[in-house]
Each structure stands twice: as structure tokens, then as C-alpha cells.
C-alpha positions in Angstrom: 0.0 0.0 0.0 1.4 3.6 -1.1 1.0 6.2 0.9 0.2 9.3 -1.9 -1.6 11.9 -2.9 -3.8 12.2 -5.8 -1.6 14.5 -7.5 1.6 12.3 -7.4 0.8 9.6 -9.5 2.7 10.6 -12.3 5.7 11.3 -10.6 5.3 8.1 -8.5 5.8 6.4 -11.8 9.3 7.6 -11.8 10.5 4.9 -9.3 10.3 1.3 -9.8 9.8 -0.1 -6.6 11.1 -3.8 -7.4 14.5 -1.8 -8.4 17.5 0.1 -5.6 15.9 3.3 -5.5 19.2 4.9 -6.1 20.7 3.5 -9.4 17.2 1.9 -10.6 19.3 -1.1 -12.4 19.3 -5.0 -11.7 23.3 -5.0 -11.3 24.5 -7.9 -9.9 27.5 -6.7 -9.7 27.1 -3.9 -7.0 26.3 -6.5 -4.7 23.7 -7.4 -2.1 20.1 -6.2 -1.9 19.6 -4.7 1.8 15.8 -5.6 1.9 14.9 -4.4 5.0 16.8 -1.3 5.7 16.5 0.6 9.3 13.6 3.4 9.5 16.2 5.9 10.4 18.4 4.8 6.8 15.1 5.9 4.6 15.8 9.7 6.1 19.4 9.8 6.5 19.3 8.9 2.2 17.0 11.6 1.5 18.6 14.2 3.6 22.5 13.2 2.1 20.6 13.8 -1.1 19.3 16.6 -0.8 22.5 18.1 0.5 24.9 16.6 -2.4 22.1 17.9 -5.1 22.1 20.7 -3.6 25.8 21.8 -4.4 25.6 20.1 -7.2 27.2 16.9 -7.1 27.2 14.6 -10.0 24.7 11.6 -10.3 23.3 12.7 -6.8 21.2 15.4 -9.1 19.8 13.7 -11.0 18.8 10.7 -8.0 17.9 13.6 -5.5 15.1 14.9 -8.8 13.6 12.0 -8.9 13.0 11.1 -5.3 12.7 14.8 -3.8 9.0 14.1 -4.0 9.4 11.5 -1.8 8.9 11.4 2.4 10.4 8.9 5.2 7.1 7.1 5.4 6.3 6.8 1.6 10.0 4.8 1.4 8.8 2.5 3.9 5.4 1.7 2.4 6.4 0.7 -0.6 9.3 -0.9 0.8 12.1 0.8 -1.3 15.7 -1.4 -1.7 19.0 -0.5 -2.4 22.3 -1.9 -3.1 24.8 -1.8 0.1 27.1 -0.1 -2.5 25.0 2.6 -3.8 23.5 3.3 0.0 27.0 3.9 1.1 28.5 5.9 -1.9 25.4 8.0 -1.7 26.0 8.5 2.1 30.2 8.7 2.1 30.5 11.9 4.3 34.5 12.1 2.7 32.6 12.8 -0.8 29.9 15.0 0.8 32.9 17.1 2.4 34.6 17.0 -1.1 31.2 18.1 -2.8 30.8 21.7 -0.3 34.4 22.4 -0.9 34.3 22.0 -4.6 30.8 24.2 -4.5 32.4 26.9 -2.3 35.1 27.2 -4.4 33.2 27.4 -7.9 30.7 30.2 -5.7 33.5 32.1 -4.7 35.4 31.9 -7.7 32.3 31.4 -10.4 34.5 28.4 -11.3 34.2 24.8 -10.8 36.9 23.4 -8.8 38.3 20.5 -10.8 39.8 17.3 -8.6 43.7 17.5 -7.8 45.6 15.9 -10.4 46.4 11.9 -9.1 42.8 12.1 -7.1 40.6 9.3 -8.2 37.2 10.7 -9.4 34.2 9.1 -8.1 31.7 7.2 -10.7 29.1 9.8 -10.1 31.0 12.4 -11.3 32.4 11.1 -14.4 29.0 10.0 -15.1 28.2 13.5 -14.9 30.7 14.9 -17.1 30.3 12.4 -19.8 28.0 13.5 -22.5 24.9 11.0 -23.2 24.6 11.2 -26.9 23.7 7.6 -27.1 20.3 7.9 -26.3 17.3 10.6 -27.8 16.4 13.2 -25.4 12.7 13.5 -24.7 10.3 16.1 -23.0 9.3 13.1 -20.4 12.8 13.2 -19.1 13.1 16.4 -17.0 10.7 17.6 -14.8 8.1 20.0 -15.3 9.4 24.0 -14.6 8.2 25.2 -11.4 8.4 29.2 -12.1 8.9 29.7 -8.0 12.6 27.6 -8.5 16.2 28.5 -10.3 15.1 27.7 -14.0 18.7 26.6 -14.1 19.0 24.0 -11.6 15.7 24.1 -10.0 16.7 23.5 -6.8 15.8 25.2 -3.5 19.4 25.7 -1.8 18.4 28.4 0.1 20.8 30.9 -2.0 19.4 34.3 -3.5 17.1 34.1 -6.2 17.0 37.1 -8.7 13.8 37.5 -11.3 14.3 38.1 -15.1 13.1 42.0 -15.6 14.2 42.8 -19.3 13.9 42.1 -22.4 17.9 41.6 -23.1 18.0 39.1 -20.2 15.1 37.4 -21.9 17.1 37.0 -24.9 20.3 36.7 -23.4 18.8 33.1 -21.6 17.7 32.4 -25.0 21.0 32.6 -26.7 22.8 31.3 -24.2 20.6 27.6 -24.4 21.1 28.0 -27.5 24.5 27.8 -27.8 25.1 25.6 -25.7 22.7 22.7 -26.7 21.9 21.6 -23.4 19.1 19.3 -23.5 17.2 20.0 -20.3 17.1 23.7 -20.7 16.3 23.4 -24.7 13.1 22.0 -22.9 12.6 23.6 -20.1 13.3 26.9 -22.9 10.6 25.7 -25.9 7.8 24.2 -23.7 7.6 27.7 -20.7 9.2 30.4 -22.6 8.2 32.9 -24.7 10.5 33.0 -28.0 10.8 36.5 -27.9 10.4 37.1 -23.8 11.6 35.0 -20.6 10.3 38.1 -18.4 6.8 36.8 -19.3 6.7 34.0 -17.1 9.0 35.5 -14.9 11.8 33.8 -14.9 13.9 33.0 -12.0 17.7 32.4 -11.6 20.5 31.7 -8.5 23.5 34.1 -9.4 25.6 31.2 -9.3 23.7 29.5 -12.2 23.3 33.1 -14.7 27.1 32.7 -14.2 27.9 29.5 -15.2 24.9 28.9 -18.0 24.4 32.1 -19.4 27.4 34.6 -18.5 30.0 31.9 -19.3 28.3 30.9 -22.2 28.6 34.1 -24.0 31.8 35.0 -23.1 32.9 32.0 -24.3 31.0 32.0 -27.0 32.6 36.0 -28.7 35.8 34.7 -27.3 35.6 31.7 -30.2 34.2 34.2 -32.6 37.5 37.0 -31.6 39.7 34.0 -32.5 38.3 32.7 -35.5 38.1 36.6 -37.4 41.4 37.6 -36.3 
């Protein structure tokens, strides 16, 4: 028995129960099934989440989006698994420490703070730097936009969030998506923005995430030109 609301069937769907909740594949290689973890474990994994989502560590995004929905007590009634493995690479507080440092730096800097050469990268974050061209991008694979969220990253992290209120912003978002190709915002972009006006809908944005998906982009983007007509 599920314990839902009326509204969250669809995004209920997201989860296949019979599967670990965290990497949602029959691996036998990860090892053991825990089948009936402690009460406590269901909150500890969704606060760890949040946390590593929230400064925007690797695979843990893209987990944390699909269980953030989720309470303690809806875990436990449909009896959600997971692999020993995944449970404690999700939890490993030595790669949540890494993960703040790495986020501090990149907001203090507006730079992401690349791994010291000779460290070992964990698997969620070369899974998260590795481009997935394999497989077609579809509408049903990122969330709906929730205007009161970072259109970027759409997380609530408790940072500063600043509303579109011009026209060249508008279009600056625009061009910026646009250049970069980047699946989930090309969606998030054609399906709740205008094509001539993000300040429509009111756009919102963390500073952080203007810097790194639109400012970057740009500059970036005349640098390349700069080089290529001189």
C-alpha cells in the first residue's frame, strides 16, 4: 500500500519499486540487496541527497530529482531497496565534504573546482561529465518547470534568487541555451518560454547558475568568434 496523494501519481511512476531506488538497475555486480533497511536509513538517504544535489554533485542530481518528492514514510510503504554499495556511496561523508568544498570554491570563484591531479574521481562524477549522446532526449525526461525555482537548476538551496526583468536578459537566456545545446534547458526553454520574452513567465535564476549557464556561455561564445576573425 502507497501512501500518496492524488496528484503524485505521475511522478510516482518515476521509481520502480522492485529496483534500488538509487541506481534503478538490476546489477549484480554492486552486490547485495539490503531488503529491510532501518527506519532511520530511509531519512538519512534523502537528507544526504538533498544536501549533495544541492551543491551540485554529480549523479546525486539527477537521484535527489527523482526522489525529492518522496517522504520517510512513503519509502517505507512501498518498501524501497537499495544496493549496500549505492547506499553507502550515496552517504560517504568524505565525498559530501569534497562536494561543499568543490561548490564553495566554484561560488567564490564562479569556477568549478576541478579534482587534484592523481585524485581518483568518483563514478558519479564522471557520469556526470560524460556526455549522453547515445540515447534521444525526450520532454518526459526532465521535470516540469516550477516558475517559484532557479530555472537553471531548480533546486531550493536556500541561495538568493533574482527574477528576469528585461527584455535583453530574456534574450540573453535564450542565446545562451542555444548555444550551448543543453538538452534539459532546450526543454525547459521551448515548452515555458516565450520566443521573444523569458520576463513573461518571470523567470527566476540563482547568481551562481546566470554565471555558469548564461554569462560563461557568452563569453565563451565572442571569445571563439575573436579568434576565428582575427
Amino acid at each position: 500500500m502507497t501512501n500518496e496523494n492524488p496528484d503524485d501519481s505521475n511522478w510516482s511512476e518515476l521509481v520502480d519499486w522492485r529496483l534500488c531506488i538509487l541506481c534503478q538497475e538490476r546489477d549484480t555486480s554492486k552486490g547485495a540487496v539490503i531488503q529491510n533497511p532501518r527506519t532511520d536509513s530511509y531519512q538519512k538517504i534523502l537528507d544526504v541527497l538533498a544536501e549533495r544535489a544541492s551543491v551540485h554533485d554529480g549523479q546525486c542530481v539527477a537521484i535527489q530529482r527523482r526522489l525529492k518528492r518522496f517522504t520517510k514514510e512513503m519509502l517505507v510503504d512501498n518498501e524501497a531497496t537499495w544496493h549496500r554499495s549505492c547506499y553507502s556511496s550515496a552517504t560517504n561523508q568524505t565525498e559530501l565534504q569534497r562536494a561543499r568544498d568543490r561548490f564553495k570554491h566554484s561560488v567564490a570563484t564562479g569556477q568549478y573546482a576541478m579534482k587534484k591531479r592523481g585524485h581518483k574521481r568518483s563514478r558519479s562524477e564522471m557520469e556526470a561529465d560524460t556526455p549522453r549522446t547515445s540515447m534521444p532526449f525526450t520532454r518526459s525526461a526532465t521535470d516540469p518547470l516550477s516558475k517559484q525555482l532557479c530555472f537553471f537548476c531548480q533546486f531550493d538551496n536556500s541561495q538568493a534568487l533574482y527574477s528576469v526583468r528585461s527584455m535583453n536578459s530574456g534574450k540573453a537566456i535564450r542565446k545562451a541555451i542555444e548555444i550551448s545545446q543543453d538538452p534539459v534547458l532546450m526543454t525547459r526553454l521551448n515548452s515555458a518560454i516565450s520566443p521573444h520574452d523569458a520576463h513573461a513567465i518571470d523567470v527566476k535564476y540563482h547568481k551562481l547558475c546566470w554565471t555558469q549557464h548564461v554569462f560563461h556561455v557568452l563569453r565563451d561564445d565572442a571569445s571563439d568568434k575573436d579568434v576565428h576573425t582575427t
